[in-house]
Wavefront OBJ file of the C-alpha trace (Angstrom):
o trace
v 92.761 26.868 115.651
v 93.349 30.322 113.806
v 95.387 33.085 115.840
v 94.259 35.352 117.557
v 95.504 38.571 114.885
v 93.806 36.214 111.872
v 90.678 36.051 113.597
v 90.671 39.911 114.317
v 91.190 40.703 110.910
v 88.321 38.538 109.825
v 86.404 40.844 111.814
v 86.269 39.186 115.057
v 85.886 42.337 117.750
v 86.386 40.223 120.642
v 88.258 36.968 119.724
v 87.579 33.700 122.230
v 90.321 33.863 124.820
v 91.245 31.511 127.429
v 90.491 32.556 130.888
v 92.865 31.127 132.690
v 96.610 29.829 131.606
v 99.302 28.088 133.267
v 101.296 29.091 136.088
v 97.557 31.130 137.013
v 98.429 33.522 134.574
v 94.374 35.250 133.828
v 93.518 37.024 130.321
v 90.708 39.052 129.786
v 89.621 41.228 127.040
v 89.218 44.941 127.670
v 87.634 45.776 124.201
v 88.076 45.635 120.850
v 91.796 44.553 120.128
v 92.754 45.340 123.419
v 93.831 41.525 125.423
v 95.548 42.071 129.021
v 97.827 39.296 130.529
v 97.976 39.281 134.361
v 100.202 36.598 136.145
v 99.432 36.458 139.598
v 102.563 38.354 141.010
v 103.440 40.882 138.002
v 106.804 42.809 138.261
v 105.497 45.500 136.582
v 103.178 46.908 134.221
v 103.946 47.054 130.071
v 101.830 48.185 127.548
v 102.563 47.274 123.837
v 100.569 49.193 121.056
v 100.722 49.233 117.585
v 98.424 49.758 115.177
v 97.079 53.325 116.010
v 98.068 53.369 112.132
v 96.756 50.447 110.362
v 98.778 50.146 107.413
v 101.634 49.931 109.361
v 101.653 46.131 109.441
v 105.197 45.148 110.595
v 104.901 46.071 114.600
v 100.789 44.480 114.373
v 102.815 41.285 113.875
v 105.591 41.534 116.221
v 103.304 42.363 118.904
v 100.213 39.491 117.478
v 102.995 36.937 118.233
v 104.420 37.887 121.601
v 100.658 38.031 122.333
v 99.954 34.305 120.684
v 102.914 33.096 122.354
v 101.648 33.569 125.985
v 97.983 32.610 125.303
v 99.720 29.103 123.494
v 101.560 29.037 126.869
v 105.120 28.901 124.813
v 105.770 32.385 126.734
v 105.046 32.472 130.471
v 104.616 36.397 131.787
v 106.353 37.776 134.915
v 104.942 40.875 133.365
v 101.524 42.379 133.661
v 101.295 42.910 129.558
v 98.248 45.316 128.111
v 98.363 44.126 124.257
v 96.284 46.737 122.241
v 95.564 46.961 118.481
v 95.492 50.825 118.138
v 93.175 51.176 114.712
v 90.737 48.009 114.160
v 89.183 48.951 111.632
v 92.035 51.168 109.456
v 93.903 47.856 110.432
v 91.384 45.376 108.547
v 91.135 47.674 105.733
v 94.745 48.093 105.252
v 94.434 52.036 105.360
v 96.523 54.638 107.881
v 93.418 56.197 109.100
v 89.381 56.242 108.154
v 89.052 59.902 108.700
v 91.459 61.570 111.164
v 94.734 60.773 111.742
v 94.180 58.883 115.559
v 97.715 59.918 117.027
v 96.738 63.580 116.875
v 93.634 63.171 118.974
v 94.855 61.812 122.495
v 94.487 64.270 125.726
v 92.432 66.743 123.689
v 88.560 68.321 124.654
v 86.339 65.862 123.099
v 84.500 69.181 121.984
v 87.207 70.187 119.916
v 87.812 66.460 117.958
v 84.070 65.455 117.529
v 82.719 62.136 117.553
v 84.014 60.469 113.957
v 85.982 57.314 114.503
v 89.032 57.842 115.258
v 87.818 60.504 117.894
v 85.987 57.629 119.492
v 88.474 55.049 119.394
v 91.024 57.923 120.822
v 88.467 57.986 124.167
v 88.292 54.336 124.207
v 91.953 53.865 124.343
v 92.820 56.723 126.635
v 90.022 54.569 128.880
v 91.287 51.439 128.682
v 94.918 52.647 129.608
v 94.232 54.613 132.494
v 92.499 51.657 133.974
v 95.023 49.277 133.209
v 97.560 51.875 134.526
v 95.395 52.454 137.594
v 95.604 48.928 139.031
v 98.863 49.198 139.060
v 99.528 49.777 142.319
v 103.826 51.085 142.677
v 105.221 49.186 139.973
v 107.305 50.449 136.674
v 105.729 50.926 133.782
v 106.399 50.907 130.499
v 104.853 51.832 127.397
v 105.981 50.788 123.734
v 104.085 52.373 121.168
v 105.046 50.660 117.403
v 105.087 52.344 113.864
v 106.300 52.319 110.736
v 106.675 55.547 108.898
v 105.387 56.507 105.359
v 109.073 57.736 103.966
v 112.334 55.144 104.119
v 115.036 56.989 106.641
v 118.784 57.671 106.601
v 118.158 56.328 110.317
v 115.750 53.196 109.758
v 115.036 52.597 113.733
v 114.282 55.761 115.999
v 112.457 56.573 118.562
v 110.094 59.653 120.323
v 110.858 60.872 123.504
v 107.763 63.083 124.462
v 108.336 65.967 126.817
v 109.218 64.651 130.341
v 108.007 68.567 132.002
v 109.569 68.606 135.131
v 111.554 65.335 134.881
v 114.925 64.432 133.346
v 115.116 62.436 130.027
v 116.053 59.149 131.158
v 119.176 57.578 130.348
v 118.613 54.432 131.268
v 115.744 54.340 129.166
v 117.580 55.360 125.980
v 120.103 52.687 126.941
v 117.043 50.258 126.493
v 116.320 52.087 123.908
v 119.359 51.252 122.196
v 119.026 47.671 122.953
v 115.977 47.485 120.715
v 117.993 48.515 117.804
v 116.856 51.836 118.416
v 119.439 54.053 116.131
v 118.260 57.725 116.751
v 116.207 59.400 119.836
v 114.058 62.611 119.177
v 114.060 64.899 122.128
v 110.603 66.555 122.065
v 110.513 69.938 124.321
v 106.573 70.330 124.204
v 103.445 68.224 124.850
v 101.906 66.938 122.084
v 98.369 64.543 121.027
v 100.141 61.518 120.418
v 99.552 58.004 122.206
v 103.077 57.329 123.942
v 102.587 61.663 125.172
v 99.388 60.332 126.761
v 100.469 57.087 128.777
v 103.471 59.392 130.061
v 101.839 62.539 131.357
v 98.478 60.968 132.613
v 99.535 57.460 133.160
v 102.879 57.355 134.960
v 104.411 55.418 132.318
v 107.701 55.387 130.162
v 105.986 56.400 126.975
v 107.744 56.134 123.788
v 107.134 56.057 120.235
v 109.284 53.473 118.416
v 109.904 54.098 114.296
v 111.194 50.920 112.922
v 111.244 51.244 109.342
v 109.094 51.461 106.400
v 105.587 50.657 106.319
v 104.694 47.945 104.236
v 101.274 44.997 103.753
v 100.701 41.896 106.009
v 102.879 39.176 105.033
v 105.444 41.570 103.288
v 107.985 42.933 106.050
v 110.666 40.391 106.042
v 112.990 43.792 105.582
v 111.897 45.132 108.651
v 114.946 43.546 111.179
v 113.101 43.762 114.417
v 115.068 41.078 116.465
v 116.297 43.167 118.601
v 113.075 44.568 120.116
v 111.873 41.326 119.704
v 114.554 40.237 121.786
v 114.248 42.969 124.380
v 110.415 42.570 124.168
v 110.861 39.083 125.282
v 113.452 39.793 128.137
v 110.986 42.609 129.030
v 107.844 40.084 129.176
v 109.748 36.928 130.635
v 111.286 38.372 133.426
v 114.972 37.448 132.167
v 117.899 40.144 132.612
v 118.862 41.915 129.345
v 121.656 41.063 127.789
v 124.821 43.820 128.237
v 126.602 44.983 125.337
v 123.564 44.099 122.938
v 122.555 46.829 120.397
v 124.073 50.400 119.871
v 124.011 53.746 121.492
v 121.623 56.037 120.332
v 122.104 59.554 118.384
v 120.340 61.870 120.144
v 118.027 64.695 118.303
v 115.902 67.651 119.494
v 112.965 68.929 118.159
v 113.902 72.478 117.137
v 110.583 73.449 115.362
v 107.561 72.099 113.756
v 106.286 72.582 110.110
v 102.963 73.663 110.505
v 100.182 73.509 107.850
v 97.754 76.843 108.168
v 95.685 76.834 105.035
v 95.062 74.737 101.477
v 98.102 77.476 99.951
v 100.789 74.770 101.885
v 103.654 73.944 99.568
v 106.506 71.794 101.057
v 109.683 72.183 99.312
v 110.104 68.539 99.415
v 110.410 65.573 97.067
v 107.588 62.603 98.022
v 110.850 60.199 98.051
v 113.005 62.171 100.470
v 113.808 60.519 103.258
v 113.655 61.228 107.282
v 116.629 62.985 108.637
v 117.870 64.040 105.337
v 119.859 67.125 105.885
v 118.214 70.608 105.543
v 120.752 73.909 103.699
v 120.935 76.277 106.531
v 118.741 79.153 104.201
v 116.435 76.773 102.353
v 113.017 77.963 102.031
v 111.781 74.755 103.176
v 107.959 75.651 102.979
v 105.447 78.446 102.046
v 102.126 79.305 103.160
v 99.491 82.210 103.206
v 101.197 82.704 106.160
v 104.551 83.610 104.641
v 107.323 80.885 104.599
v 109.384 78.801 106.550
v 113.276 79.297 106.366
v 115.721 76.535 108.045
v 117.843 78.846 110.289
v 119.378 76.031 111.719
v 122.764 74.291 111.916
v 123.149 70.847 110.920
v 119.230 70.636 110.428
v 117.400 67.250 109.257
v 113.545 67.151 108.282
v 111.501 63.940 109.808
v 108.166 62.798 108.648
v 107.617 65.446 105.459
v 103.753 64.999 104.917
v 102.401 67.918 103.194
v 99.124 65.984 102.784
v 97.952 66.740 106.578
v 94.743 68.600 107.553
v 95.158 72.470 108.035
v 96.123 72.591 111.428
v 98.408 69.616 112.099
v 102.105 69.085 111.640
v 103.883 68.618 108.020
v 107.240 68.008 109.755
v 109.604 68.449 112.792
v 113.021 69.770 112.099
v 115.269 68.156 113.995
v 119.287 69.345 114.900
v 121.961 66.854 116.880
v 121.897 67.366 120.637
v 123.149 66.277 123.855
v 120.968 65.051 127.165
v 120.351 68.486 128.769
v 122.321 68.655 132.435
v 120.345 68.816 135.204
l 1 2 3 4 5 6 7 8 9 10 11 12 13 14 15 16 17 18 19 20 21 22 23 24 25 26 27 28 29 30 31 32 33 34 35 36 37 38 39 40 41 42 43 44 45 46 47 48 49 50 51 52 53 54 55 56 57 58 59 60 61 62 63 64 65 66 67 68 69 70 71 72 73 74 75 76 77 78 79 80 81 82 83 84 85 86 87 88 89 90 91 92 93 94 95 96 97 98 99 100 101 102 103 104 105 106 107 108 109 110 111 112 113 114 115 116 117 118 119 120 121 122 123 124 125 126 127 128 129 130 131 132 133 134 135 136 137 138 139 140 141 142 143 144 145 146 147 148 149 150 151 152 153 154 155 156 157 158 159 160 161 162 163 164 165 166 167 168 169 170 171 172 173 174 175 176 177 178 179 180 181 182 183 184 185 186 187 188 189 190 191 192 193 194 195 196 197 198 199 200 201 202 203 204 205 206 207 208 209 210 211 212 213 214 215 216 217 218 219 220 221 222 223 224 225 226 227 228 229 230 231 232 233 234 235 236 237 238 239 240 241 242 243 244 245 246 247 248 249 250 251 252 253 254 255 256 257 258 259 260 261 262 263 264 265 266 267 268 269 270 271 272 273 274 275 276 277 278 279 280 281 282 283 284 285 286 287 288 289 290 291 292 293 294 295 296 297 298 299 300 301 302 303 304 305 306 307 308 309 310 311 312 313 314 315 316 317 318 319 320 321 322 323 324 325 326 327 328
């Protein structure tokens, strides 16, 4: 019998799933490439997403067989898992988006993000994750969201921490962090549209974005090293204590400002093969607009995810400085 991700990308919207595996463990589909896993007595809630970009191929698979694992009944839950495939259709054609970029649309006014695809599938997830989220009763929950970026990266594996408001940033969740190979942790000091924003502020959940290297085709990502979150992943889903002493401790980064993109006169002052977290001259006219230009005032300054081919509007970059977990 095919797997589950080969029959999805043959165009399958809802592949057959079993109803029931051992140990009374109950799947159900709640929509197009989204598969919960319930076992009877769940320790608490995790939801895995990748896709939401669907050329970025490597986290599609780690997540596709963690998923296949538990529905062969090689993997047996202690977790109640939500499995969702962010971007069907950008996923079967291979593409990062069909017409807006979909992790700039979630938590906005439908009015003001229409009703093309990726505005649709934005509603649909934010849906499907509050109800998953609702039934959760008092448990933890956690949510995972997986990418690959465009550039390569001085720092290959790093992660999003989107604004906690009123709470602290969580050090035992960078620790875990860490664990999953996670190199780098971006300190973000302002709501923002993205999926892992989302699941935190309206869901309850430990929402994180999770870079893990360069974005590459199906069947082409044996350079992506994700053993580590595979192995966390696994810990995570089985129930099993991590294991101490596994991974490294995390750089921490804060947002300082965004590169914004007002009008079609946009220039960024960087190359196409610069990489993230390259380091910015304090002076450098890093971009120019009909706005006027943007100067890096900053110390010690790094630019992450350059992409001067964004609508008007949207972000062509955060630049990032070193930092320390704020003191309460």
């Amino acid at each position: 019998m095919s797997s589950y991700l080969e029959r999805f990308l043959a165009g399958d919207a809802e592949p057959t799933l079993p109803e029931m595996l051992s140990g009374g463990v109950r799947v159900r589909s709640m929509g197009e490439g989204l598969v919960c896993v319930e076992p009877s007595q769940p320790r608490y809630d995790l939801l895995i997403s990748s896709g939401i970009h669907g050329n970025e191929t490597a986290p599609i698979e780690l997540a596709c067989g963690l998923l296949q694992a538990i529905l062969d009944d090689r993997l047996v839950p202690q977790a109640r898992i939500l499995f969702a495939l962010g971007n069907p259709e950008a996923i079967r054609q291979g593409v990062r988006y069909l017409d807006d970029d979909l992790n700039r649309l979630f938590g906005k006014d439908p009015a003001a993000t229409g009703q093309g695809p990726a505005a649709v599938r934005a509603r649909i997830l934010e849906s499907a994750v509050r109800q998953f989220f609702s039934e959760r009763g008092e448990r933890w929950r956690l949510h995972y969201d997986l990418h690959t970026a465009i550039r390569g990266s001085k720092i290959e594996k790093f992660a999003i921490y989107p604004f906690p408001h009123d709470d602290a940033f969580d050090e035992a969740e960078i620790a875990r962090l860490g664990r999953c190979g996670i190199e780098a942790v971006l300190l973000q000091s302002k709501p923002s549209p993205t999926f892992s924003y989302f699941t935190r502020r309206h869901c309850g959940a430990h929402g994180f974005t999770l870079e893990l290297g360069k974005a590459r085709p199906f069947g082409q990502n044996q350079a992506v090293d994700l053993r580590l979150l595979a192995a966390e992943l696994l810990a995570l889903i089985s129930g099993e204590p991590a294991l101490d002493g596994v991974g490294v401790t995390p750089t921490l980064f804060s947002v300082s400002r965004e590169v914004i993109k007002q009008s079609d006169a946009f220039v960024l002052h960087v190359a196409d093969d610069v990489e993230n977290f390259t380091e910015l001259p304090q002076g450098m006219t890093l971009a120019d607009d009909a706005t006027g230009s943007f100067v890096v005032d900053e110390i010690d300054a790094r630019i992450v995810f350059p992409n001067p081919k964004v609508k008007n509007g949207l972000r062509a970059g955060l630049v990032v400085v070193p930092t320390q977990l704020p003191t309460r």
